[in-house]
ROBA-50452 format. One line per 3 residues: their letters; for each residue x negated, y negated, z negated of C-alpha. Coordinates in nm, 3 decimals, padded with zeros to 5 digits. Example, Ala and Ser with C-alpha at 12.3 -4.5 7.8 and 13.67 -1.06 7.14 Angstrom:
# residues 2
as	-01.230:00.450:-00.780 ~ -01.367:00.106:-00.714
# end
This chain:
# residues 425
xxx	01.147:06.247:01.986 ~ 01.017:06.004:02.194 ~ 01.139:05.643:02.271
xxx	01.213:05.745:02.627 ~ 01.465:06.005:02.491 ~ 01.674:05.759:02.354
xxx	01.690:05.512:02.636 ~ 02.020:05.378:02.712 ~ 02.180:05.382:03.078
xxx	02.089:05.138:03.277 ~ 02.457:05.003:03.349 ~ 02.525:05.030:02.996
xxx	02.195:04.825:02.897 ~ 02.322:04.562:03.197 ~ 02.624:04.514:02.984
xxx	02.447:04.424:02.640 ~ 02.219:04.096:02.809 ~ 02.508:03.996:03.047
xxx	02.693:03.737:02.871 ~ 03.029:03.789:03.072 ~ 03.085:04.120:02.924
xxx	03.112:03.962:02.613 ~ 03.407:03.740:02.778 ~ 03.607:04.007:02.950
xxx	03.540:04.265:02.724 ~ 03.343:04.537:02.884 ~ 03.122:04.503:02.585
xxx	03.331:04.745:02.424 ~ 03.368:04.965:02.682 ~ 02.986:04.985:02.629
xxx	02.961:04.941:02.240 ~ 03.258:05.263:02.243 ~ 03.034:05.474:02.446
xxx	02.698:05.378:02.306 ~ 02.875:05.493:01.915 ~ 02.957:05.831:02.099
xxx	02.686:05.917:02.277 ~ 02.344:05.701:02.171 ~ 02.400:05.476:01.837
xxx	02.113:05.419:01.841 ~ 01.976:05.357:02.179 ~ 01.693:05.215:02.340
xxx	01.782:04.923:02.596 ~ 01.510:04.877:02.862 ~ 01.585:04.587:03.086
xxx	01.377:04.383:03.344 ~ 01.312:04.076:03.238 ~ 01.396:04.162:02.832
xxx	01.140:04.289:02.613 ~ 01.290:04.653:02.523 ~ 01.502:04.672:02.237
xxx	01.655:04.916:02.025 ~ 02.051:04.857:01.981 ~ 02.249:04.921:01.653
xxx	02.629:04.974:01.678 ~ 02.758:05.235:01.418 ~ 02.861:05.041:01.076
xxx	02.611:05.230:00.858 ~ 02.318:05.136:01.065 ~ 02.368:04.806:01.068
xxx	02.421:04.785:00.693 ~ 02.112:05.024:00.639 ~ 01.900:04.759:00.849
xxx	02.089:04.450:00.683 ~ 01.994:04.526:00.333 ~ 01.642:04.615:00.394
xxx	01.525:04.224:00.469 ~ 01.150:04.370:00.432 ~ 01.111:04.633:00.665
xxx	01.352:04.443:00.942 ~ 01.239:04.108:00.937 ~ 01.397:03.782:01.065
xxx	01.102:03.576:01.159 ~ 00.809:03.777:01.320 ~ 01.049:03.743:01.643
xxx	01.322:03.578:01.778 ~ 01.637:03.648:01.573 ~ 01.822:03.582:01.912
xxx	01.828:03.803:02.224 ~ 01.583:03.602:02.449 ~ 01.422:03.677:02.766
xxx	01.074:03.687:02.831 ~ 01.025:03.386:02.986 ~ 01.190:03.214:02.739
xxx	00.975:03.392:02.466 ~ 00.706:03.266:02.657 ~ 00.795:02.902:02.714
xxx	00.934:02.867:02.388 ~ 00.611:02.981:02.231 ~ 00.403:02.763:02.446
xxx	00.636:02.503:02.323 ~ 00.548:02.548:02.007 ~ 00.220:02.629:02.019
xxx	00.287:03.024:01.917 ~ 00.598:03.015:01.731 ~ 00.868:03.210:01.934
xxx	01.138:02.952:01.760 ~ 01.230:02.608:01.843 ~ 01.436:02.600:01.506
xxx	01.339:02.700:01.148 ~ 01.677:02.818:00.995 ~ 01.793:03.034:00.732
xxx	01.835:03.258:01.029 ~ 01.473:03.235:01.122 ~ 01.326:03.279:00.736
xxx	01.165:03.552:00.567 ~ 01.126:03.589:00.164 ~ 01.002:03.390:-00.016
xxx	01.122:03.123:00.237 ~ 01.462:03.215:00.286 ~ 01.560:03.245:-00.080
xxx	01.419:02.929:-00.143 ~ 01.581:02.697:00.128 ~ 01.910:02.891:00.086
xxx	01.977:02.838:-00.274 ~ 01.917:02.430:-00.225 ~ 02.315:02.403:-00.037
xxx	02.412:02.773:-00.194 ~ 02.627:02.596:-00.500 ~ 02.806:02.388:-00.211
xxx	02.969:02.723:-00.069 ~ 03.021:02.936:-00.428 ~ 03.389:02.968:-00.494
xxx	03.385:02.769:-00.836 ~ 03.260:02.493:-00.636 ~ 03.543:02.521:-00.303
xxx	03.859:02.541:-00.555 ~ 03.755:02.179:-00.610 ~ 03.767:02.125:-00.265
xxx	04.091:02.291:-00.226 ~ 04.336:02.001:-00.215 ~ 04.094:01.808:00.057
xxx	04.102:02.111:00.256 ~ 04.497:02.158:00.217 ~ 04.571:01.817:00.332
xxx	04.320:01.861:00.630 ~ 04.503:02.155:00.729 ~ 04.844:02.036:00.645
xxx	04.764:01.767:00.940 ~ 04.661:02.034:01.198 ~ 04.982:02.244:01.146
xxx	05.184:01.862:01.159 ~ 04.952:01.823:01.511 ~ 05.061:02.144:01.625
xxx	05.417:02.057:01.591 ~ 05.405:01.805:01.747 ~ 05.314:01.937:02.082
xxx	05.690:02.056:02.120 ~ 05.616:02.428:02.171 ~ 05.357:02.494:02.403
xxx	04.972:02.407:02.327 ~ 04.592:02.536:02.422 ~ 04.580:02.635:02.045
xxx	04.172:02.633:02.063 ~ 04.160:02.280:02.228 ~ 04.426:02.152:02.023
xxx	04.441:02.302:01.713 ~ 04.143:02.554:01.623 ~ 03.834:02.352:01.708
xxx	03.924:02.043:01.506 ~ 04.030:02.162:01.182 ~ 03.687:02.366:01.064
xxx	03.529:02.078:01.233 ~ 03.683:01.822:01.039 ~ 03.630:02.042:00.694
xxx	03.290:02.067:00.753 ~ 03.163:01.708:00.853 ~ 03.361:01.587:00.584
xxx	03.177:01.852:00.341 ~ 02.814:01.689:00.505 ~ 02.931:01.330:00.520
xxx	02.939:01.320:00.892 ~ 03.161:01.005:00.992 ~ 03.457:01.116:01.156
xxx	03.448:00.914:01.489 ~ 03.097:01.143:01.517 ~ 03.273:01.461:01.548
xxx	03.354:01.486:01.942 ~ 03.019:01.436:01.943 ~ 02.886:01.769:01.663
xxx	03.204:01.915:01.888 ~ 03.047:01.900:02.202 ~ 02.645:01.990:02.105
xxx	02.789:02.245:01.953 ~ 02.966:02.437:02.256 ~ 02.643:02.290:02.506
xxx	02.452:02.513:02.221 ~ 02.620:02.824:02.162 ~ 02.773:02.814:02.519
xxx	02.433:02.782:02.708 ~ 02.553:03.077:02.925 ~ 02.868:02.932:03.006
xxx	02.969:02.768:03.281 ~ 03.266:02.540:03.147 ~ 03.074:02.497:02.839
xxx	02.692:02.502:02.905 ~ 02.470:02.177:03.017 ~ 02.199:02.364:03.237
xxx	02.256:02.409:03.568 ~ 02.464:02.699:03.664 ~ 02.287:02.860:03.894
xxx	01.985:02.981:03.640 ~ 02.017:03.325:03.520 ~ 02.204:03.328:03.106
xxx	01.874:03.443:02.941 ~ 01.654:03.188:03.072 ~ 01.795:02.924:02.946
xxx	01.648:02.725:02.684 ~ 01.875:02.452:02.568 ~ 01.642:02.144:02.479
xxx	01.807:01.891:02.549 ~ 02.077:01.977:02.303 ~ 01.859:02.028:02.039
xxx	01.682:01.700:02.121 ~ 02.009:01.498:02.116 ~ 02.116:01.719:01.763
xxx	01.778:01.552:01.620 ~ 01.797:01.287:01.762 ~ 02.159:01.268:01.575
xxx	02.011:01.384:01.220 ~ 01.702:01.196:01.224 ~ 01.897:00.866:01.181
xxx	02.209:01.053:00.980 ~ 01.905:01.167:00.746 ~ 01.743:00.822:00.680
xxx	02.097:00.661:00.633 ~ 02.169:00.938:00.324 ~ 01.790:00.867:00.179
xxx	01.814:00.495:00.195 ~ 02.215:00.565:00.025 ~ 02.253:00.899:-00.102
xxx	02.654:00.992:-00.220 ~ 02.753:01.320:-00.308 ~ 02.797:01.523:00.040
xxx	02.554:01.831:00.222 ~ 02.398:01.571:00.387 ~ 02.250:01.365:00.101
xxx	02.158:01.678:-00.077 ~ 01.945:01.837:00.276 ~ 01.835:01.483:00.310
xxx	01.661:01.431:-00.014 ~ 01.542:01.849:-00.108 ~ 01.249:01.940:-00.206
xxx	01.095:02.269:-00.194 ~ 00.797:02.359:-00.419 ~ 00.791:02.009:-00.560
xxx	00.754:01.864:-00.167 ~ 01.001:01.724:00.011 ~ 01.167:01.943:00.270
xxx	00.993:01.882:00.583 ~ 01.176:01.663:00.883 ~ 01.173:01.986:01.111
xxx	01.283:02.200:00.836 ~ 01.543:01.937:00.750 ~ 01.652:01.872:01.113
xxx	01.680:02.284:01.146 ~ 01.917:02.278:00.860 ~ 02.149:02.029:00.944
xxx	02.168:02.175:01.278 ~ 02.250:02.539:01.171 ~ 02.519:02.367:00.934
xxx	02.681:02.136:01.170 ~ 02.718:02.439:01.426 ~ 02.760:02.772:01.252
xxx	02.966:02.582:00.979 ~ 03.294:02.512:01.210 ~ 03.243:02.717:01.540
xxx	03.295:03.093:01.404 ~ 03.589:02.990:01.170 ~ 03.758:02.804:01.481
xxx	03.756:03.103:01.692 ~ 03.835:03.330:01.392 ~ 04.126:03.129:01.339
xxx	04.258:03.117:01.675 ~ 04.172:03.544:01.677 ~ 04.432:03.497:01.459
xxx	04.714:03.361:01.652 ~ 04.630:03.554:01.937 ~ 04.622:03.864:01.746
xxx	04.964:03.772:01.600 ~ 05.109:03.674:01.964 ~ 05.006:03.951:02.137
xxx	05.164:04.202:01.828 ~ 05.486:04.044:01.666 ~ 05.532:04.321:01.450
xxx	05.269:04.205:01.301 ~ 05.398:03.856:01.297 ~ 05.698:03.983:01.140
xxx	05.548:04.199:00.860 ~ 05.374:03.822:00.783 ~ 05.672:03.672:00.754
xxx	05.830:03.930:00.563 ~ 05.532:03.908:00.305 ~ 05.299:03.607:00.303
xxx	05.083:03.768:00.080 ~ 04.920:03.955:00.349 ~ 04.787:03.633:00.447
xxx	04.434:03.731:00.347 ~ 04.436:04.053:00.506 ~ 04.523:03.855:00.840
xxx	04.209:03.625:00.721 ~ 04.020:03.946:00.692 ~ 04.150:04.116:01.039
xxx	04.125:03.813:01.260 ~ 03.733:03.790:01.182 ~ 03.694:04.177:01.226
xxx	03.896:04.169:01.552 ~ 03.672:03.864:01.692 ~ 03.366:03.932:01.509
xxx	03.255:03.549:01.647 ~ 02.842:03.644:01.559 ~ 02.832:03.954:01.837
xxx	02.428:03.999:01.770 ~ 02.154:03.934:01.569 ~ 01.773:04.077:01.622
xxx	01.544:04.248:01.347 ~ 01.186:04.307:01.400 ~ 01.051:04.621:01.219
xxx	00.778:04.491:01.036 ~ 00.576:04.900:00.984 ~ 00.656:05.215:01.181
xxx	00.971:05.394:01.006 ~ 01.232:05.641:01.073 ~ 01.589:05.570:01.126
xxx	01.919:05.747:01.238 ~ 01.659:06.000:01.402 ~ 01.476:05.776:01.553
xxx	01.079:05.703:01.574 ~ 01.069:05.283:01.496 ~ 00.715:05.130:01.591
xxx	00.589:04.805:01.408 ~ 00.723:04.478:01.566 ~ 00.999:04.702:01.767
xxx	01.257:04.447:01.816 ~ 01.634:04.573:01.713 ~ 01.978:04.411:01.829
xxx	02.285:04.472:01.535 ~ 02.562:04.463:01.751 ~ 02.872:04.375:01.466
xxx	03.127:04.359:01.692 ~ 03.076:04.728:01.735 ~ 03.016:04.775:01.386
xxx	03.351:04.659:01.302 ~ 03.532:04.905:01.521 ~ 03.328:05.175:01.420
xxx	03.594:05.490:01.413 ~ 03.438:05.679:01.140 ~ 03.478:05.342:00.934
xxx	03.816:05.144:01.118 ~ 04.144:05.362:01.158 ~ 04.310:05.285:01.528
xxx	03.944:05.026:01.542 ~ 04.125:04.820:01.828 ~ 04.450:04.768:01.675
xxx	04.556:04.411:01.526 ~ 04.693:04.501:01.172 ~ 04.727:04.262:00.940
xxx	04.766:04.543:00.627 ~ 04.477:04.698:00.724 ~ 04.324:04.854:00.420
xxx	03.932:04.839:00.288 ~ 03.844:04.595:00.550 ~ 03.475:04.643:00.539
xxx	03.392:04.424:00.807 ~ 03.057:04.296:00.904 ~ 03.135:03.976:01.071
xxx	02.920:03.774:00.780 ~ 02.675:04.022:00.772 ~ 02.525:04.153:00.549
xxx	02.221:04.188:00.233 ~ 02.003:03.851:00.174 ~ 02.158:03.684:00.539
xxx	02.494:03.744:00.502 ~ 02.658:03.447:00.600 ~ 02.640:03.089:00.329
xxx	02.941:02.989:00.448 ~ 03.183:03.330:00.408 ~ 03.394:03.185:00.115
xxx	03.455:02.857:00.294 ~ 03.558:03.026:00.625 ~ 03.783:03.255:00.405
xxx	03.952:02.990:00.252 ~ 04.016:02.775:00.563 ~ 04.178:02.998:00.691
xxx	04.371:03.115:00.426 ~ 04.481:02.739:00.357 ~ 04.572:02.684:00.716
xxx	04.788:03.001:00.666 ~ 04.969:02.889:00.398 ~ 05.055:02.557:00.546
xxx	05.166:02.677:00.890 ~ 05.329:03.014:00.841 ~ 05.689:02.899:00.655
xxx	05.662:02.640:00.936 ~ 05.626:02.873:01.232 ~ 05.924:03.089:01.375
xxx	05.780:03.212:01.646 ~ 05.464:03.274:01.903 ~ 05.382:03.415:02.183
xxx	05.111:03.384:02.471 ~ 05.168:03.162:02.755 ~ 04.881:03.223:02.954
xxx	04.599:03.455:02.977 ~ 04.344:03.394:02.671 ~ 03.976:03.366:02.810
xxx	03.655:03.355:02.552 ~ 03.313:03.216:02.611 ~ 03.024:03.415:02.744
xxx	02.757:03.442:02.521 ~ 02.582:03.718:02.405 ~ 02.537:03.563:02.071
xxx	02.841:03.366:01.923 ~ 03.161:03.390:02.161 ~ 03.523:03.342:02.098
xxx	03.846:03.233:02.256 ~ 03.796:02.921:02.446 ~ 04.124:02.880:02.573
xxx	04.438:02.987:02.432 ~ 04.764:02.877:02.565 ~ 05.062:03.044:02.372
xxx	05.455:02.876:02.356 ~ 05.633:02.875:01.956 ~ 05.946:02.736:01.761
xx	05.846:02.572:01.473 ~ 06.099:02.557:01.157
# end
């Protein structure tokens, strides 16, 4: 069958590029009826280049784990618009990316840059880390506390404590953070009003945050000479003085990398971690069976990032005509993976939108999955299972005391605002 057979409704397709849907949750309205009815749809959208969109579990992992046939860099790995494509491109003088990630990389490339910070992020490596980490989170709970029952636990709580884990990891000095804090939500919240820099009244996909980026380089450039001209032992020192292929790494390469770490490497766990407490306020049953047993602590770990799946979409570009789920593929057919839906896939997730914290063979896809799935996974893990530790024999009780709202993005979104009221022991 044709391409035109598969071609999702046009108020379904509106939903996937529109990044409020991703903040009021109509996205799975959409993602439920596009696992029924087309799993494999093709979204065609003015404006958009037309894309094919992924959202049952074993298509994404059958496109994850074949890196060569669905390839990272040929196109942008984000949903873009066409202008954008264009200016970026024109930009760059034909690349369609302003960055050159781990995101962005192909093999040989991607294996190459990854394994220069991979050791940092092994587990053998965090359980040395796991006292720093412990006494970083100890403070957050003691910050809680102290806010005498009520707090915005994303404000408050959830966006410092990755934060603070991972600059400390990079050698970032701490009276820098606000500032990593701030790029960070002007990057990944380019689409939001309360969070974005451009001016609100230009449409979500055609914006092309700059002057972010400029100010993140800006940043590293003179972060980067300091830990040449006096290495220690942090990220930083070690993406600072790399070499790949016997050459140093390059200063765009370099400045890409610090970028992806200083972003990615705090803002999923933070709204992972606050998934958490709003999972637990809005269902104390399961707050009690946590009480009751703090070993399911890393089954809460596990659920929280299924439930907010913080990475909502990646894009592939099929690099030869294939065949998949039915479907006719053409060479450089651009493909979103939509995890979120992946990870409330029914044939894969019993009761998909429940909160459980026992849930059983949590095959999630929130890191991804094959040669990209995400560096960081262990360290996310284990924040959040530290934090756990430390605040649960502390807290008695939580509920919401306000209505949650999350971030429109299309790509990385989570809670943004979380007010709940709790008794702590």
């Amino acid at each position: 069958m044709s391409a035109k057979n598969f071609r999702i409704p046009d108020d379904h397709a509106a939903v996937l590029v529109d990044p409020a849907a991703y903040a009021d949750g109509r996205i799975h309205e959409t993602y439920a009826w596009l696992r029924a009815n087309n799993s494999l749809g093709r979204a065609e959208i003015e404006g958009v280049d037309p894309f094919w969109v992924a959202t049952k579990h074993a298509d994404i992992l059958e496109i994850s784990r074949q890196n060569a046939l669905f390839a990272n860099g040929v196109r942008s790995p984000t949903l873009v618009s066409q202008a954008v494509d264009a200016k970026v491109r024109e930009m760059t003088g034909g690349s369609p990316h302003l960055l050159r990630t781990l995101i962005h990389m192909d093999a040989p490339d991607h294996m190459k840059y990854r394994v220069l910070t991979q050791a940092w992020f092994l587990p053998q490596n965090l359980r040395s880390m796991e006292d720093r980490i412990r006494r970083i989170a100890r403070a957050a709970v003691d910050k809680m506390a102290a806010k005498g029952g009520r707090c915005d636990f994303v404000s408050e709580v959830a966006l410092h404590y990755p934060l603070h884990v991972i600059m400390e990891i990079m050698g970032v000095p701490e009276e820098d953070e606000g500032r990593m804090l701030m790029l960070t939500q002007e990057l990944f919240g380019a689409a939001d009003p309360e969070l974005g820099r451009k001016p609100k009244d230009e449409s979500p996909t055609a914006q092309i945050e700059t002057g972010v980026l400029t100010d993140f380089i800006a940043y590293f450039t003179r972060f980067s000479e300091g830990k040449r001209a006096n290495p220690s032992d942090d990220l930083g020192s070690l993406i600072a003085n790399s070499q790949i292929d016997g050459q140093p790494i390059s200063h765009f390469e370099a400045m890409s990398y610090y970028i992806i770490v200083a972003t990615a490497g705090h803002d999923t766990t933070s709204s992972s971690t606050a998934g958490a407490i709003w999972g637990l306020a809005e269902n104390p049953g399961e707050f009690a069976k946590l009480k009751a047993d703090p070993s399911l602590i890393p089954g809460l770990v596990d659920e929280s990032i299924r439930w907010i799946t913080p990475v909502k979409t990646f894009m592939r570009t099929a690099t030869e005509d294939t065949e998949l789920a039915g479907r006719s593929l053409s060479k450089d057919d651009w493909l979103m993976l939509c995890y979120a839906s992946g990870n409330r896939d029914e044939e894969v997730f019993d009761d998909p939108n429940a909160f459980r914290v026992d849930r059983k063979a949590n095959k999630h896809l929130a890191f991804g999955y094959g040669a990209h799935v995400c560096l960081g996974q262990h360290l996310a893990k284990m924040e959040m299972r530290i934090l756990w530790e430390e605040m649960l024999p502390r807290l008695k009780s939580i509920e919401l005391a306000g209505e949650p709202k999350q971030s429109l993005a299309v790509f990385v979104n989570g809670p943004k605002t979380l007010p709940i009221a709790f008794e702590m022991a």
